[in-house]
C-alpha positions, -999 to +999 in steps of 0.1 A: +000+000+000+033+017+004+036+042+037+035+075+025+005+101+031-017+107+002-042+131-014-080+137-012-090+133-054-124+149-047-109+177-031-076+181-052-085+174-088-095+198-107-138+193-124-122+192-161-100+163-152-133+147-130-152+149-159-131+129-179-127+101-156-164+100-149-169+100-186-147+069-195-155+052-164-191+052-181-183+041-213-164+014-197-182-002-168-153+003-145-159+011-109-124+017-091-095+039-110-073+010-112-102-014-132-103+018-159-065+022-162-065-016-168-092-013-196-077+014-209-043-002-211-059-029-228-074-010-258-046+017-276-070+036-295-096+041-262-055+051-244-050+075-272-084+095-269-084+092-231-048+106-230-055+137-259-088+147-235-069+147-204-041+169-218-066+194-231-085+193-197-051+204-183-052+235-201-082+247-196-075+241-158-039+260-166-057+289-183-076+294-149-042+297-131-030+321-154-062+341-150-060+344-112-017+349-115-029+383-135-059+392-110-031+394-084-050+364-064-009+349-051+005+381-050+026+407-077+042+385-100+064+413-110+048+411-147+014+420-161-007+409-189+002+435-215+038+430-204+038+391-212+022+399-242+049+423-254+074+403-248+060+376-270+058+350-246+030+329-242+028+309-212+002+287-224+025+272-246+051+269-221+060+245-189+047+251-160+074+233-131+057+242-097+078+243-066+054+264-044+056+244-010+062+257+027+090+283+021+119+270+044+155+261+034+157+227+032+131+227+010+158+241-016+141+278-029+169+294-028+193+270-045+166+277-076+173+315-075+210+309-069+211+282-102+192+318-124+218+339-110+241+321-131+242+333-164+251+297-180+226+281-165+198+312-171+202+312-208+196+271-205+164+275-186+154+305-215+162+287-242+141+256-228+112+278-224+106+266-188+087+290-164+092+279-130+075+289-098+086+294-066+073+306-037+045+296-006+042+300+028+065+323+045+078+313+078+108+337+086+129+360+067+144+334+046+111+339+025+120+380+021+160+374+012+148+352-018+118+372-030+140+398-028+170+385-047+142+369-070+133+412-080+167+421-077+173+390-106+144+406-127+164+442-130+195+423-139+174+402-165+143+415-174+138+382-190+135+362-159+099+379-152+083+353-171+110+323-166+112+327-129+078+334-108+078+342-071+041+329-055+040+357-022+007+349-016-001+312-005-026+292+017-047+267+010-077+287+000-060+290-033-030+263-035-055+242-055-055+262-087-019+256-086-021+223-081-046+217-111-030+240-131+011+227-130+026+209-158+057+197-139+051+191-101+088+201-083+104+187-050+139+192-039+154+191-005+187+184+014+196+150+013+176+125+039+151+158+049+121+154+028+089+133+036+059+148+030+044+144-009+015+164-005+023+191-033+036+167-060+005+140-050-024+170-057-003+179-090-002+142-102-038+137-093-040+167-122-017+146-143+014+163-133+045+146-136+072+150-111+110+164-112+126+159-075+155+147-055+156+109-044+146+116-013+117+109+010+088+094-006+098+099-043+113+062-044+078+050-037+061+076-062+085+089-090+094+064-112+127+070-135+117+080-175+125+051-194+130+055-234+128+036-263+154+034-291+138+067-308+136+087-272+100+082-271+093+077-234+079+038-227+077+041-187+082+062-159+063+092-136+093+116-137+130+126-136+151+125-107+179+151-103+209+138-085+228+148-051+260+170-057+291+180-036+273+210-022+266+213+012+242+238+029+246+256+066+242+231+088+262+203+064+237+187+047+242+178+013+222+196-018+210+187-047+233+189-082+228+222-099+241+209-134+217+177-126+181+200-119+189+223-155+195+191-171+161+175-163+143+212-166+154+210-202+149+176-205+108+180-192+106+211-212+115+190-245+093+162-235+066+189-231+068+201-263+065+168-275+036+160-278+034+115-272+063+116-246+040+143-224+006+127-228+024+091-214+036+108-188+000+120-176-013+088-181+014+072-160+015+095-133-025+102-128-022+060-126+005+059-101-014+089-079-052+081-085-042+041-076-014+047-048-014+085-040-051+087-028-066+091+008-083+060+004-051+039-007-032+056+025-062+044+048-056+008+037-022+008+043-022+025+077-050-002+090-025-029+076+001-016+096-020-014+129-034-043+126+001-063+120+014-040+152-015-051+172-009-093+157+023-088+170+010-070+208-011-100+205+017-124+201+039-110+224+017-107+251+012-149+250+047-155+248+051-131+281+019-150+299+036-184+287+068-169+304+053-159+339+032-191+338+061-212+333+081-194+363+055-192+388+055-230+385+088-240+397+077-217+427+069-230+467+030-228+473+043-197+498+063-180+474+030-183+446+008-169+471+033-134+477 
């Protein structure tokens, strides 16, 4: 049942995305997620529609974001509408990779803003046509350092205002239009620090793939890409960005800044293409809507209690057999006391 916490689908996927589901599960007389992913697998051309419906669910769901990023609803995003649409770009046509989590270091913000300060690496991100957002709850003054540096990178590359987008404005009220609105879900952390999927499970439950460390529950979740001879992806939920030599304050080690780009521009290519991106939705709403749900988590937690409470059980009889076996070599006196 695997032994991470999962994700509430009624409350985290978006009513495009519901639609779909409740639409196929129809057609094909399924009753439980995994029964229609089953069917599904079973029939490519059924796969193919499924898959080409889901995708342009997602954009409707991303437009909405986009909507409520320009209504000011998580805060000044340091660029308007008629701004963005000076400047040519059109983020509708460009990946989303959403790392908008509880803003505290470990959690790796700032290692984003310190990989755009480098020039190099900036013009890589550009030239993949990534737009990534950082950002969430603020906690300290960590959160103010990097928004400002994140302002302070805008007047240095004016650029960056619609490559690198800082979320000031973040509760739960709203976290949900990220959620359904994300192409890439992101999750970094120091080495051996991260636990909690909650951000990348409400993402995949939206058919957001995932780009993270290999830390925490990502073993369990994030399953490598794997390609075929042509690059076309066959398997996988995601892309995992290696551990460098970087250490942080207190020691702990960082992840690989050469090792995130390469998998931003890796994503970014598979976005634009336009079979690699649609497998990865399908594989990574399977992996969340059959492992990463509430439902899934409840199973697995009431497995673990009860094999606790087996082995109470057992230990308990083996204790009585014990004392029993003890108080029998005793004197009739020394029973008695």
């Amino acid at each position: 049942f695997g032994n991470s916490e999962g994700s509430d689908i009624e409350r985290w996927q978006g009513k495009e995305i519901k639609g779909m589901f409740r639409k196929y599960m129809r057609e094909l007389s399924t009753d439980t997620y995994a029964d229609l992913f089953a069917a599904l697998e079973e029939n490519n051309i059924l796969k193919g529609m499924f898959i080409k419906e889901i995708v342009a669910a997602k954009r409707i769901q991303k437009q909405a974001f986009i909507d409520e990023l320009f209504k000011g609803t998580f805060g000044d995003i340091g660029i308007t509408k008629e701004e963005l649409e000076r400047e040519g770009a059109n983020w509708m046509e460009m990946p989303f990779l959403t790392s908008v989590r509880r803003f505290v270091d470990y959690k790796c913000p700032d290692l984003i803003v310190d990989i755009l300060y480098d020039p190099a690496f900036r013009e890589r991100i550009v030239k993949a046509g990534a737009v990534i957002f950082i950002g969430g709850r603020k906690f300290d003054m960590f959160f103010d350092i990097q928004h400002n540096r994140v302002k302070e990178l805008y007047r240095i590359d004016p650029r960056m205002r619609y490559h690198l987008v800082f979320i000031s404005n973040h509760n739960v009220a709203t976290s949900w239009l990220i959620q359904q609105a994300t192409d890439y879900g992101v999750m970094l952390s120091w080495q051996g620090k991260e636990a909690g999927p909650t951000s990348i499970t409400n993402a995949g439950q939206n058919g957001a793939p995932t780009l993270a460390t290999l830390d925490g529950v990502i073993p369990e979740r994030v399953k490598p890409i794997e390609r075929g001879a042509e690059g076309n992806i066959i398997k996988g939920t995601g892309y995992i960005v290696k551990y460098g030599s970087e250490r942080s304050w207190t020691g702990d080690i960082k992840p690989d800044r050469e090792s995130f780009v390469n998998k931003v521009e890796e994503a970014s290519e598979d976005y634009f293409n336009e079979n690699n991106y649609g497998i990865l939705v399908f594989n990574t709403l399977r992996m969340e809507m059959t492992q990463g749900d509430i439902d899934n988590q409840a199973k697995g937690l009431i497995k673990l209690w009860a094999e606790a409470l087996e082995k109470k059980e057992s230990n308990s009889k083996e204790i009585s057999a014990l004392i029993n076996n003890f108080v029998g070599t005793l004197s009739e006196e020394n029973k008695q006391k």
